[in-house]
C-alpha positions as CSV (number, residue, x, y, z in Angstrom):
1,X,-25.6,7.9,26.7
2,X,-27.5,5.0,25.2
3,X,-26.9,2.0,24.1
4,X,-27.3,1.7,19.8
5,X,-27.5,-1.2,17.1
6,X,-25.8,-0.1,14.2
7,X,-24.7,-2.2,10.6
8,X,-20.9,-1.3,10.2
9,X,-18.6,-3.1,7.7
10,X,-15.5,-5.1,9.3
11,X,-13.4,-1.8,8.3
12,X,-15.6,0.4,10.5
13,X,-15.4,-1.7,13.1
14,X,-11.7,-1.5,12.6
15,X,-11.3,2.1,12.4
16,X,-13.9,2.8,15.7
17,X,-11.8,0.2,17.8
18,X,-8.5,2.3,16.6
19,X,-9.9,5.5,17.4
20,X,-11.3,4.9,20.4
21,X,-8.1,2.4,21.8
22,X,-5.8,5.7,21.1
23,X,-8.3,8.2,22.8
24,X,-8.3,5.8,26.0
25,X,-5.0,7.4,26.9
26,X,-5.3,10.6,26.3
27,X,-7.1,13.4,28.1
28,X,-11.1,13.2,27.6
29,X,-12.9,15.5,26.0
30,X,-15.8,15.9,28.4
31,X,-16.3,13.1,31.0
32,X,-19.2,12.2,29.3
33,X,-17.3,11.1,26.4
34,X,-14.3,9.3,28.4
35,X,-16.9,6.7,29.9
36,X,-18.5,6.5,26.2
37,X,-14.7,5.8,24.7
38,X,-14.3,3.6,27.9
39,X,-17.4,1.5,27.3
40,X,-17.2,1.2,23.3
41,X,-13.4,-0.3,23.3
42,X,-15.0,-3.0,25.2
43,X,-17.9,-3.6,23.3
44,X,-15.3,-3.1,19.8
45,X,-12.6,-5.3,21.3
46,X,-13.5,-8.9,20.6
47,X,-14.8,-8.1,16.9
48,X,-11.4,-5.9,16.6
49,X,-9.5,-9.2,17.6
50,X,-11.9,-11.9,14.9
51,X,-11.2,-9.2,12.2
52,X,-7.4,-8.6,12.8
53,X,-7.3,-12.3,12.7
54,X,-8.8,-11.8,9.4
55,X,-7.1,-9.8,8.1
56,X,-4.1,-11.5,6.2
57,X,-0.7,-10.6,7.0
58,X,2.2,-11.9,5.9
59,X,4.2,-11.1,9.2
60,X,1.7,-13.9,10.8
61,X,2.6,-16.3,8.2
62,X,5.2,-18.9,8.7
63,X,5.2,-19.9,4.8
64,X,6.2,-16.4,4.4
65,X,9.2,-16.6,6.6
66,X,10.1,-20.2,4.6
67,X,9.9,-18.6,1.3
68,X,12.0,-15.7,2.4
69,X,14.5,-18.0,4.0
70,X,14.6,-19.7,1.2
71,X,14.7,-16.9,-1.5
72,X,17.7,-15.4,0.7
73,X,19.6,-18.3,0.7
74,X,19.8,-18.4,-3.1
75,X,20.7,-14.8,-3.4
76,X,23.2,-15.1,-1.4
77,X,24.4,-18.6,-2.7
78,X,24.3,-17.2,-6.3
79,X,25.6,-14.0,-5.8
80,X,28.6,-11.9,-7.4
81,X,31.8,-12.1,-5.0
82,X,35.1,-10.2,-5.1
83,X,38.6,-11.8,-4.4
84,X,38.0,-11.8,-1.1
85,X,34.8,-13.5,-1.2
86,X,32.5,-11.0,-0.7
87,X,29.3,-10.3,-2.4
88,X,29.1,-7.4,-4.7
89,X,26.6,-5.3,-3.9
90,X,24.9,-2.7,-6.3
91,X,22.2,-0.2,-4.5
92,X,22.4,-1.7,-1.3
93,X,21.5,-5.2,-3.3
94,X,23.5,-8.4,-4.0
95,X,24.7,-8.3,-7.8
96,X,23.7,-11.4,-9.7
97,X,25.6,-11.5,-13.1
98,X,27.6,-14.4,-13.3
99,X,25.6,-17.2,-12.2
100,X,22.1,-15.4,-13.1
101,X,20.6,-18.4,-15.8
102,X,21.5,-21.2,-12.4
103,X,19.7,-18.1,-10.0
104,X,16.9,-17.9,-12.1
105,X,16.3,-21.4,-12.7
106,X,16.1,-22.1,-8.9
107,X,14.2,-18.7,-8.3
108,X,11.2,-20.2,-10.3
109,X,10.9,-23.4,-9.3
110,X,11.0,-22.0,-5.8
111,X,8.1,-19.4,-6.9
112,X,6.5,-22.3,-8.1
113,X,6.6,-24.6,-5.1
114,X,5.6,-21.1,-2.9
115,X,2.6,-20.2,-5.6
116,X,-0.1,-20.2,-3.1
117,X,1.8,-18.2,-1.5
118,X,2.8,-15.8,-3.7
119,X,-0.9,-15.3,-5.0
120,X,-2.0,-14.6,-2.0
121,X,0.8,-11.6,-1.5
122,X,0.0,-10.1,-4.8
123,X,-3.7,-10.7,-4.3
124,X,-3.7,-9.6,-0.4
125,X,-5.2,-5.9,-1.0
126,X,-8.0,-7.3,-3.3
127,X,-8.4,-10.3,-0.8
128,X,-8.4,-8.1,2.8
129,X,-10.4,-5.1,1.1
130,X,-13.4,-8.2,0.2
131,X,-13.0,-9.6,3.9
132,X,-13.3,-5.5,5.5
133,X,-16.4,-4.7,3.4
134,X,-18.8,-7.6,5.4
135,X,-21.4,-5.9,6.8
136,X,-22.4,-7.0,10.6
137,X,-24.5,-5.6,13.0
138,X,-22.9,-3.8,16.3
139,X,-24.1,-2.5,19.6
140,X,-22.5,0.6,20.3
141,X,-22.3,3.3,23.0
142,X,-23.6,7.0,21.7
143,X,-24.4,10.3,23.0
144,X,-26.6,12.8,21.7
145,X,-25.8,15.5,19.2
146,X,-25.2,17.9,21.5
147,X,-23.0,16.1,23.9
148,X,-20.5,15.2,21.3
149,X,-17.4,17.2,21.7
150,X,-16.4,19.3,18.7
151,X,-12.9,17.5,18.4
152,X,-14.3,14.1,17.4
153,X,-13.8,12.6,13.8
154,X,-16.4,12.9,11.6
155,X,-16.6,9.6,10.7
156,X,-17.0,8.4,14.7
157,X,-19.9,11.5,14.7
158,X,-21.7,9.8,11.6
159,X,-21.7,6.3,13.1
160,X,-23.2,7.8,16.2
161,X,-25.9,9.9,14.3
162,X,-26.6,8.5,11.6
163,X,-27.0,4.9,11.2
């Protein structure tokens, strides 16, 4: 085993740390490449930790959680109900028919207080996809050609050989 530099983009990174972090807990290949796994999740796991920090997700986002909220609220405010009071529901989704000009009015000027927001959303592929395809420089464990087992991905064997 030796020791390697290597340039990787963030999404390599990503995709190493992944594979190596589920092979940790299952059985090893060859013991050669159990101490390699071992060694390169520690090397991969503060980068892993930077770039999923990176990474936007909404589910980290408390703005997200405060448009939602809010965006629930009206639906549910300006909703259809039935004599009993309770909303009408057409494929499993509130029915807005009556009150739909007084929805839609409050529905954009709550997109429109949330725009950031919402850029962001319909812009996070394009955005995340930009921040994965920085280029960095790695140290990384590898073994030999011949010491690789025969059940590793081909894309862990080409980082290892060929960079």
């Amino acid at each position: 085993m030796e020791e390697k530099e290597i340039e990787v983009t963030l999404l390599e990174i990503k995709n190493l740390y992944e594979y190596f972090y589920g092979a940790y807990n299952r059985p090893g290949l060859s013991v050669d490449w159990s101490l390699l796994v071992a060694k390169n999740i520690k090397y991969l796991e503060t980068p892993y930790n930077q770039i999923s920090k990176g990474v936007y997700n909404e589910e980290k986002d408390p703005k997200f959680y405060e448009f939602k909220d809010k965006y629930e609220k009206l639906v549910r405010q300006y909703a259809d109900r039935d004599e009993q009071g309770n909303m009408i529901m057409e494929n499993e989704e509130p029915r807005i028919t009556e009150l739909i000009v007084e929805f839609n009015k409050e529905k954009d000027k709550l997109e429109k207080d949330y725009k950031d927001l919402l850029d962001k959303l319909n812009n996070k592929n394009t955005i995340n996809n930009k921040f994965l395809q920085q280029k960095v420089k790695i140290k990384l464990n590898v073994l030999k050609k011949d010491n690789i087992p025969a059940l590793v991905p081909p894309f862990v064997v080409d980082m290892m050989l060929n960079r």
